[in-house]
C-alpha positions in Angstrom: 4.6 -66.2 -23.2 4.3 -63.7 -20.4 7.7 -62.6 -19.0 7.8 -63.5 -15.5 11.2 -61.8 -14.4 10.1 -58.6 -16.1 6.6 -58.9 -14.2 8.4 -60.1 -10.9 10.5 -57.4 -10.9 8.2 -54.4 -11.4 6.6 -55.7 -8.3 9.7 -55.1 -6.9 10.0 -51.7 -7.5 7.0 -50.5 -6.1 6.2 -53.6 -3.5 3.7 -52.0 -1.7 -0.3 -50.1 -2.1 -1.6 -47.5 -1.0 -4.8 -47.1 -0.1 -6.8 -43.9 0.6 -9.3 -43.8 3.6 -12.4 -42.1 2.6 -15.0 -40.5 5.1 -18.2 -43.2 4.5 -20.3 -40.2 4.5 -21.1 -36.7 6.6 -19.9 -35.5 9.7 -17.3 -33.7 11.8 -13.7 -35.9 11.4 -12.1 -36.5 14.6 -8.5 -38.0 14.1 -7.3 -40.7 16.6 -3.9 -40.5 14.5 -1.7 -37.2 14.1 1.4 -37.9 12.3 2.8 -39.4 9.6 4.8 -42.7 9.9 2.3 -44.0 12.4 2.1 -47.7 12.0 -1.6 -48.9 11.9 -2.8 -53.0 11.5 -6.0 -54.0 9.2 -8.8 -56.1 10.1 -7.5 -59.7 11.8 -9.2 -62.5 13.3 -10.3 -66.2 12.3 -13.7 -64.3 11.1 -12.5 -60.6 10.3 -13.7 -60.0 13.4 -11.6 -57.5 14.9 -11.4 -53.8 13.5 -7.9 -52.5 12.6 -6.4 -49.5 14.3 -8.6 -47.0 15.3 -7.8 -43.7 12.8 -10.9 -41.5 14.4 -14.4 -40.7 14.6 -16.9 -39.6 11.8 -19.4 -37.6 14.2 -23.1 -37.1 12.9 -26.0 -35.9 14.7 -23.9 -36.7 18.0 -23.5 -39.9 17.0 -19.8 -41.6 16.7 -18.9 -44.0 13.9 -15.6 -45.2 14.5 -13.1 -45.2 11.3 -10.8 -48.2 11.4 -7.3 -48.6 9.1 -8.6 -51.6 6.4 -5.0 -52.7 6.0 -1.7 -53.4 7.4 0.6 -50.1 7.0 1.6 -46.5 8.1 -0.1 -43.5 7.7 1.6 -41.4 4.5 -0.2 -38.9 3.9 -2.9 -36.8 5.5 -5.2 -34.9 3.0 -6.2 -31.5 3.6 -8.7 -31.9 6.1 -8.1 -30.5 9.8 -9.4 -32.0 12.8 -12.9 -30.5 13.9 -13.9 -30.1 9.4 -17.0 -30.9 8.6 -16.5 -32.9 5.3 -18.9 -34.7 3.3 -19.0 -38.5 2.2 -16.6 -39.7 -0.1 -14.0 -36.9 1.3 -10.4 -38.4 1.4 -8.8 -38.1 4.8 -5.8 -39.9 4.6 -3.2 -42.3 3.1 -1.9 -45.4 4.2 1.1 -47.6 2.4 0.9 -51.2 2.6 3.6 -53.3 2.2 3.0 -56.1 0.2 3.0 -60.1 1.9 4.2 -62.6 0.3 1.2 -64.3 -0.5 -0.1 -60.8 -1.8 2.8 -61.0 -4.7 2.0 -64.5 -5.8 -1.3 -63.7 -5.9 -0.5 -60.5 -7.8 2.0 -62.9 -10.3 -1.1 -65.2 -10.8 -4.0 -63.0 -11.7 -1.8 -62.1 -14.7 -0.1 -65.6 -15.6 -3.6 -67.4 -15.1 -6.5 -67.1 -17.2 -9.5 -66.5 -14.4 -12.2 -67.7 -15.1 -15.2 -65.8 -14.1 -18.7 -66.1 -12.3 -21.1 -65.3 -15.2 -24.1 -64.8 -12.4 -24.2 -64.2 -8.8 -24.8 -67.2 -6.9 -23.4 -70.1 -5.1 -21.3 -72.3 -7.3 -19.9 -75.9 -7.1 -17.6 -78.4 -8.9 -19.9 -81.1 -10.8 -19.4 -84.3 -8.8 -16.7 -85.8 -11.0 -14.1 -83.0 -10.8 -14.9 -82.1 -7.3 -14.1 -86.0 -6.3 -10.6 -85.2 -8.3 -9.8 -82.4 -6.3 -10.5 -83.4 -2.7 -8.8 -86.9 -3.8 -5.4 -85.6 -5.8 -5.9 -81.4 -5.5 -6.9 -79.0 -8.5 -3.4 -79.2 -10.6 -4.9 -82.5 -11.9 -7.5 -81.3 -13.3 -7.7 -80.3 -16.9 -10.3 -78.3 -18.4 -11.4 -77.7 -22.0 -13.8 -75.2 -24.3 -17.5 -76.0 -23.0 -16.7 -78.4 -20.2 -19.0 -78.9 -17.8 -17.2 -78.1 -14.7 -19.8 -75.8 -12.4 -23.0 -76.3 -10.8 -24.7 -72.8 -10.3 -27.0 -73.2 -7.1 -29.6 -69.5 -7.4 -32.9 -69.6 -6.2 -33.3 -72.9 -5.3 -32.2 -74.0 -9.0 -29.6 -75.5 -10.0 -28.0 -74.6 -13.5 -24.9 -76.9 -15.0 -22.2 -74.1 -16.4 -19.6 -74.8 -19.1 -16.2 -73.4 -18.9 -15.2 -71.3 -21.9 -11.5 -70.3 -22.0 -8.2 -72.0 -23.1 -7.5 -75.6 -22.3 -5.3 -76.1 -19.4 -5.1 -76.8 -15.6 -7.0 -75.8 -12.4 -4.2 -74.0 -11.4 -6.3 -72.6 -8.1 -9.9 -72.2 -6.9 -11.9 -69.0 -5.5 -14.4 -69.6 -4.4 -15.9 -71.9 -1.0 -19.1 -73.8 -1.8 -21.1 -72.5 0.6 -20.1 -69.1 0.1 -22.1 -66.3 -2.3 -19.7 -65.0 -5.2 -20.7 -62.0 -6.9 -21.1 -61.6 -10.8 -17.8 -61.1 -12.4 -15.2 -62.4 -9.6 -13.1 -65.3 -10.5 -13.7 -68.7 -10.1 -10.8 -70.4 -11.0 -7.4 -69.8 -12.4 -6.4 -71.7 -15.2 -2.4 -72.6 -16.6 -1.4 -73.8 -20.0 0.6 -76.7 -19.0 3.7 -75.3 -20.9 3.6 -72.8 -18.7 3.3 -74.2 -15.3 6.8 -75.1 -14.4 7.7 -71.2 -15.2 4.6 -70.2 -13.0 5.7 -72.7 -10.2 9.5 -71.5 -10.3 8.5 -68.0 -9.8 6.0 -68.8 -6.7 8.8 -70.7 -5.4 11.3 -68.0 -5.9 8.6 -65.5 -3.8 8.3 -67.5 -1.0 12.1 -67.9 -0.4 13.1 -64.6 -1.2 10.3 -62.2 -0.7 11.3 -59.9 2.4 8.0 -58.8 4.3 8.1 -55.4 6.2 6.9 -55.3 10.2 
């Protein structure tokens, strides 16, 4: 059984990612930001419609492409690249530390409690009409799934193709994906709990969201 203080707590001592900002390709890099400890916000918006803090300008043939901060944080680290370098795609620029959320952690805790169950094609995918009638009436902890179930219907090409679940019995701990949205090959569908396990899966998700202190 996976030890859930041991995993909680590593979290703990490194409760944050960092994520390097990469130049998307060629240019001269302008920086917006000059110092370390500058705090910069990600994308936001009902739609991800609004950029995160400005961090410079990638200029190219006198053209401008704005670079904007993909996450929550403050600035760590600035590579060695000056203001005015040319540098070429792919060249890191700078570091920024994100402090994790608390919804972040759980989701952290649960990609390695759960089993996730994942898209075998690209496509959009649905619940075959009995289980998806059990979830919107009592939610997905109610329902159980077993070896070669048929719990998906792949919708590719104007086909549709019934696919069979193939992991360890338990329950539909939490869903993915959205029915009208596209999910790539590979990325999880569901996340599936032994039932022994998910009163230890629920205490620690409870003890995240009361305890877990979120940085500004």
């Amino acid at each position: 059984m996976l030890d859930f203080k041991q995993l909680l707590q590593e979290v703990k001592e490194e409760p944050y990612e960092e994520i390097v900002v990469r130049a998307p390709h060629t240019g001269i890099v302008r920086f917006a930001v000059g110092e370390t400890g500058t705090k910069v916000q990600g994308v936001s918006g009902a739609w991800k419609e609004v950029p995160g803090t400005l961090l410079g300008h990638l200029e190219r043939e006198k053209n401008k492409k704005p670079l904007h901060a993909p996450q929550k944080g403050e600035v760590v680290e600035f590579f060695d690249v000056r203001d005015g370098d040319f540098v070429e795609a792919g060249t890191a620029l700078l570091k920024i530390r994100h402090f994790l959320t608390k919804e972040e952690v759980i989701q952290i805790i649960l990609q390695k409690a759960l089993f996730l169950f994942p898209a075998p094609e690209k496509g959009k995918y649905y619940f075959v009409p009995e289980i998806d009638a059990k979830i919107k009436s009592k939610g997905c902890r109610s329902v159980r799934v077993h070896p070669e179930d048929e719990v998906f219907i792949l919708s590719r090409m104007k086909r549709e193709t019934q696919i069979r679940y193939r992991g360890p019995a338990g329950l539909i701990y939490t869903v993915y994906f959205q029915s009208n949205d596209s999910v790539d090959l590979g990325a999880p569908l569901i996340g599936v709990c032994p039932e022994d396990q998910l009163g230890h899966i629920e205490e620690v998700v409870s003890r995240i969201q009361s305890e877990w202190e979120e940085v500004d």
